[in-house]
N, C-alpha and C positions, 0 to 999 in steps of 0.2 A: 245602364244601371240606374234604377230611383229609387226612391225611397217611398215607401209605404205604408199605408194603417191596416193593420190587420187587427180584425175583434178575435181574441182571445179571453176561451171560457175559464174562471179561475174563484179557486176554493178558496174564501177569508179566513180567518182563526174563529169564527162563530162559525164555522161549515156553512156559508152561504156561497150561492154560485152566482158569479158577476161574469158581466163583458167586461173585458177594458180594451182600450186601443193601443198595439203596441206597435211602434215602427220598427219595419223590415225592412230589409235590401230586397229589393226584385232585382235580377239579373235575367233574362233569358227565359222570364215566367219563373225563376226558382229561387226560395230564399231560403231553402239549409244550408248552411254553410259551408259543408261538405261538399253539397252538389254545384254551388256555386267553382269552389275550387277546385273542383273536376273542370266542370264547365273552361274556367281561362285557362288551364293547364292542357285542354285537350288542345284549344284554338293557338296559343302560342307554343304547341308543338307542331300544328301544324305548320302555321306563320317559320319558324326557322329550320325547317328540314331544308337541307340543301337541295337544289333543283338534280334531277339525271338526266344523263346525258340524250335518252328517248326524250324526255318532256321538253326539254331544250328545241330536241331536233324535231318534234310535233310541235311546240310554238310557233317556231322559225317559221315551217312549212304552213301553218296557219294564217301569220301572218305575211307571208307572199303571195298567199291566196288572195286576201282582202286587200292588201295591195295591188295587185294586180287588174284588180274588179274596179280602182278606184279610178272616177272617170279623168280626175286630173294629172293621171301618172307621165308626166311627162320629164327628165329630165332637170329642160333648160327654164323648167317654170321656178323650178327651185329657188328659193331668194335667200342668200346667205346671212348669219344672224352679225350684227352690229356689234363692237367694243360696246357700242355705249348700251344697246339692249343687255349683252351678258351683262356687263355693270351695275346697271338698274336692277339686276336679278340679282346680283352677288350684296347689292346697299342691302336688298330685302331682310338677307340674311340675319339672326340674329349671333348677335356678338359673345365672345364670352361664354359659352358653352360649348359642352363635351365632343371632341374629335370621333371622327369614326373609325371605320377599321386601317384606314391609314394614316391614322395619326395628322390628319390635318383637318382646320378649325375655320370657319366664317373665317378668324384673323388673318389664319395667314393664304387667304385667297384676294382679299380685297387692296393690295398691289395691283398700282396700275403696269407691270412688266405680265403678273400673274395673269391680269383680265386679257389682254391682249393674246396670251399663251393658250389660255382657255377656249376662248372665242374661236383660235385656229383649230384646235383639236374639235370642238364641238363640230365647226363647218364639215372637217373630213368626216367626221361621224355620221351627220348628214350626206353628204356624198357618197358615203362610198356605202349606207345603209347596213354599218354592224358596230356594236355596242359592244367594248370589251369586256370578257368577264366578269374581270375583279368590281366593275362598273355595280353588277347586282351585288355587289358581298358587302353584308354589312353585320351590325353587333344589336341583338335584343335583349334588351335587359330590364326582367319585367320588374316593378318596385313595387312592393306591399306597403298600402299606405296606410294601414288602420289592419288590426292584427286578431280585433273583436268583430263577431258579428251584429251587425246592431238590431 
């Protein structure tokens, strides 16, 4: 999205025809306002359809393919991830903002009993090569920030 000059032809009160420059939103190439919110309404319909159970099972299969082809697939090459790496990754986190679908927050992962909890479940994740479910599921929630077209 940016913002834009568009010359727009316009009638004074003495019927004179002027340019003037008026700022538009561009979106997608399109600044009616209507089309615009077509436009994010079709993409964050798509963005939270839930997956089925074919697309699942064509990913999967997709990605055992290219796995498969990948010249380093080997096992024992595997290098299991650190406390201290998940840690590093759990500081990145920002603090103090909204939980997801399971109700759990940056806060209350950044336990040092949590990180260590974490780090094992991740390792088997890696090892055994499958990503629970609930793991995709998550909450969108689009927010209208400006309610006028400008």
């Amino acid at each position: 999205m940016k913002l834009v000059a568009l010359n727009v032809l316009v009638l004074d009160s003495g019927h004179q025809l002027h340019y003037i420059k008026k700022a538009a939103w561009v979106v997608e190439g399109l600044t009616n306002c209507d089309d615009i919110a077509e436009t994010f309404a079709n993409i964050f319909e798509s963005a939270s359809r839930p997956n089925t159970p074919s697309f699942n099972i064509s990913t999967k299969a997709e990605f055992e393919r290219k796995l498969s082809n990948y010249e380093d697939n080997v096992q024992h090459n595997i290098i299991p991830l650190t406390v201290d790496e998940v840690g590093a990754c759990i500081g990145k986190l920002k603090r103090s903002k909204a939980s997801g679908f399971d109700n759990i927050s940056a806060d209350h992962i950044s336990h040092g009993i949590v990180v260590v909890q974490l780090t094992c479940l991740f390792n088997c994740i890696i090892r055994q090569g499958y990503v629970p479910d609930a793991f995709g599921t998550g909450i969108i929630i689009p927010l209208v920030k400006d309610t006028t077209c400008r």
